[in-house]
C-alpha positions as CSV (number, residue, x, y, z in Angstrom):
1,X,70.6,37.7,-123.0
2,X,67.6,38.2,-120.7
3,X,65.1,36.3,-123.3
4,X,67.7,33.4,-123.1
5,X,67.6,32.9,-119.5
6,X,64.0,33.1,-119.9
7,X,64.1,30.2,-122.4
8,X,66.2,27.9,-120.1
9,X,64.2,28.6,-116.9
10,X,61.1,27.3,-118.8
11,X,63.1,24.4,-120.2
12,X,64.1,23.7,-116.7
13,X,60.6,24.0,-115.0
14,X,59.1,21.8,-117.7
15,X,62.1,19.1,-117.5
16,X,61.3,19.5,-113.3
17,X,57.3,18.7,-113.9
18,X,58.5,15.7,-115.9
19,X,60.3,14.2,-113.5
20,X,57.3,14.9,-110.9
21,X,54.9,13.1,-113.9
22,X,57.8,10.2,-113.8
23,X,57.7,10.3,-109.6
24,X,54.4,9.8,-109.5
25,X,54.1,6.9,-112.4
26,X,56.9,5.1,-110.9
27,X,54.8,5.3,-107.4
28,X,51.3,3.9,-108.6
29,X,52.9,1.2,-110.5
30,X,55.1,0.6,-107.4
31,X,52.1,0.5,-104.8
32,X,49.9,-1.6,-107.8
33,X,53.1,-4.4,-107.9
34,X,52.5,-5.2,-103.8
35,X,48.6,-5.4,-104.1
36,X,47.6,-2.3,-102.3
37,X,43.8,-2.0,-103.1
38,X,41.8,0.6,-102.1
39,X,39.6,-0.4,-99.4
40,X,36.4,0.8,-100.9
41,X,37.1,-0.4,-105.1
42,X,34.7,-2.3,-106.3
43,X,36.7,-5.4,-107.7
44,X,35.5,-7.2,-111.4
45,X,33.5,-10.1,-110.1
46,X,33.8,-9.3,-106.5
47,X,31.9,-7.6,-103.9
48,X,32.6,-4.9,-101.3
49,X,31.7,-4.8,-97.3
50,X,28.9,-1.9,-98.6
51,X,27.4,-4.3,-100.4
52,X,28.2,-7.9,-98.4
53,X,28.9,-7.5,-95.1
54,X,27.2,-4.4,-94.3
55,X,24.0,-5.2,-94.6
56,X,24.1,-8.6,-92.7
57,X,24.7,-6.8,-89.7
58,X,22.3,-5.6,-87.1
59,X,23.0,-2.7,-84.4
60,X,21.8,-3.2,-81.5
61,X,20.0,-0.5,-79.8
62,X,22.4,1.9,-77.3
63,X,21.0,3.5,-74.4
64,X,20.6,6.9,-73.4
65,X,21.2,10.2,-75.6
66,X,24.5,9.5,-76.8
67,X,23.8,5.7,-77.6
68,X,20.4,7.1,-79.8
69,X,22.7,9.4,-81.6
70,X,25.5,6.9,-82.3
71,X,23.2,4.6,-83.4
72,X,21.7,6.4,-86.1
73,X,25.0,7.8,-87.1
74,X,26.0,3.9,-87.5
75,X,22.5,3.2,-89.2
76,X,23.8,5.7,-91.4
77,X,26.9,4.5,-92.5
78,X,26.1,0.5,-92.3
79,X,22.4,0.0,-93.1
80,X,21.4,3.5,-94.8
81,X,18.1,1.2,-96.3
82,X,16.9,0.9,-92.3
83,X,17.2,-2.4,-90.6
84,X,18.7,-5.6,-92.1
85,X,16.0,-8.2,-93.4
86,X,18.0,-11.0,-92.7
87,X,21.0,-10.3,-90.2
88,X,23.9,-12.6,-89.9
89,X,26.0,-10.0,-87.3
90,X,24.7,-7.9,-84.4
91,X,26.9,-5.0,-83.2
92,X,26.7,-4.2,-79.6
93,X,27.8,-1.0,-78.5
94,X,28.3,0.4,-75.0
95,X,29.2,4.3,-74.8
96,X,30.6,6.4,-72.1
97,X,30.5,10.2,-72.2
98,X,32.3,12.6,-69.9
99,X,33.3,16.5,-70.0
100,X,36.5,18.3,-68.2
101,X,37.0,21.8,-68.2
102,X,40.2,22.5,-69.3
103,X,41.1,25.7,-68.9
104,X,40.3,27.7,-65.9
105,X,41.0,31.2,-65.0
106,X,42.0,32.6,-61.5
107,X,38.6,33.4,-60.4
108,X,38.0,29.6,-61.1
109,X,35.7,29.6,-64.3
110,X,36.4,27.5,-67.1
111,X,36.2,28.8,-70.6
112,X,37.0,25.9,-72.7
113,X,35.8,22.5,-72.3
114,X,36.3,19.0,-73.8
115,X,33.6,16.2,-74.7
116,X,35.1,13.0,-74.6
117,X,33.4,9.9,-75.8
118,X,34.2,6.1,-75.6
119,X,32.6,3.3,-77.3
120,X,33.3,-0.2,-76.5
121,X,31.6,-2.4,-79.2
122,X,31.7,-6.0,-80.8
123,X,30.6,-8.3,-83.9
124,X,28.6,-11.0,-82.7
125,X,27.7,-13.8,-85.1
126,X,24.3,-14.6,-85.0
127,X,24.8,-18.6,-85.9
128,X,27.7,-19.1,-83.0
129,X,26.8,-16.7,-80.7
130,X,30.7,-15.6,-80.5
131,X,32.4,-12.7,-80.7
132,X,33.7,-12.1,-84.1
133,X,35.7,-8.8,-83.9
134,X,35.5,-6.3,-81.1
135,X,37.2,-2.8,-80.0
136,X,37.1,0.2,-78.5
137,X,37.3,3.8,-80.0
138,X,37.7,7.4,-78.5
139,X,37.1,10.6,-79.8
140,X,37.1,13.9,-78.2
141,X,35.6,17.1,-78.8
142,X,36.0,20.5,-77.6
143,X,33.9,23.8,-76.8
144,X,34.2,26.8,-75.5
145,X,32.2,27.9,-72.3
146,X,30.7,31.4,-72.3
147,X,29.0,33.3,-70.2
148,X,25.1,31.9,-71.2
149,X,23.7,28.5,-70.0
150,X,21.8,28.3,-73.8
151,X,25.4,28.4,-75.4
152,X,27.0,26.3,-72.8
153,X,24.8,23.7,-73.2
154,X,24.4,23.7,-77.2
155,X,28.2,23.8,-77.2
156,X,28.0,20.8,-75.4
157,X,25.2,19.2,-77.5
158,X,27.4,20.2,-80.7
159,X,30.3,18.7,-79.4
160,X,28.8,15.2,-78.4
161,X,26.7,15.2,-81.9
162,X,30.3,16.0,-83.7
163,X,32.1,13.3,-80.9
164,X,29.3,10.7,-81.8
165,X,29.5,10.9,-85.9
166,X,33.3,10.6,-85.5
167,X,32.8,7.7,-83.0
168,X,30.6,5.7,-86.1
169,X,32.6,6.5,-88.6
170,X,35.8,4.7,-86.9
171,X,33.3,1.7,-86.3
172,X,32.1,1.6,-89.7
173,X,35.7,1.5,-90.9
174,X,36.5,-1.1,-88.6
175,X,34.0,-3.4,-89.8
176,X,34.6,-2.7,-93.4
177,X,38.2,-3.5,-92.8
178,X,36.9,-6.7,-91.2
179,X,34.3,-7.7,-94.0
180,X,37.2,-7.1,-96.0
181,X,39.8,-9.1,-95.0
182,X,37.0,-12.0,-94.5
183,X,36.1,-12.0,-97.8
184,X,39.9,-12.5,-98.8
């Protein structure tokens, strides 16, 4: 008796991944029937914005600490081979960076504090002189305040460093979305 019901619960767990197998075959040939491509593949003939877009494009210098780190971070992701030989796109970024202590005990000291960083950026094309895409992106970081000034402040350096490669990988995405959808 117990050897059958053994029998049936493996039946039953191998009928169960089955259906999961079916699930998930039914899915990808679902989400292949209304085009979905991923963003990044590498089409038969075609070309992708690593490869097209990306390396027409030219970012601008950012001032301050923050702008020198975002803009490597961006060189990074969009130009990894240094600057573009022949831009067609320049990328102007302005960044904004503020902290707020966010929770403070009775005797009025904070022990936990948030980074937050803003950039404001566009797509210029170089022929036109016109905007081609723009936005702005936010990303916020926290840290936690203790009682030495080194830690506070490489806290703070750790959080605007993690705040700034978040920051240029949202603008890197951006674009690529943009390269993409331009080159149909």
């Amino acid at each position: 008796m117990i050897g059958g019901g053994v029998r049936r619960m493996v039946r039953l767990g191998f009928a169960g991944s089955r259906g999961v197998l079916l699930s998930a075959l039914l899915a990808a040939v679902a989400l292949s029937g209304c085009g979905f491509q991923p963003l990044y593949a590498k089409r038969t003939g075609e070309s992708t914005a690593y490869n097209q877009g990306f390396p027409e494009v030219d970012v601008a210098q950012i001032p301050d600490r923050l702008g020198q780190i975002l803009h490597n971070e961006l060189l990074d992701r969009i130009n990894p081979r240094g600057v573009a030989p022949r831009p067609r796109y320049r990328l102007e970024i302005s960044a904004s960076e503020r902290r707020s202590d966010i929770v403070i005990l009775r005797d009025s000291t904070a022990t936990f504090a948030k980074f937050i960083v803003e950039a404001r950026w566009r797509l210029i094309d170089l022929s036109s002189g016109e905007s081609v895409t723009e936005g702005t992106n936010q990303r916020t970081s926290s840290f936690s305040i203790s009682s030495s000034e080194y830690a506070i402040l490489q806290a703070e350096k750790d959080a605007r460093q993690r705040a700034a490669t978040e920051l240029a990988e949202d603008i890197s995405l951006r674009l690529a979305l943009f390269f993409d959808r331009l080159s149909g």
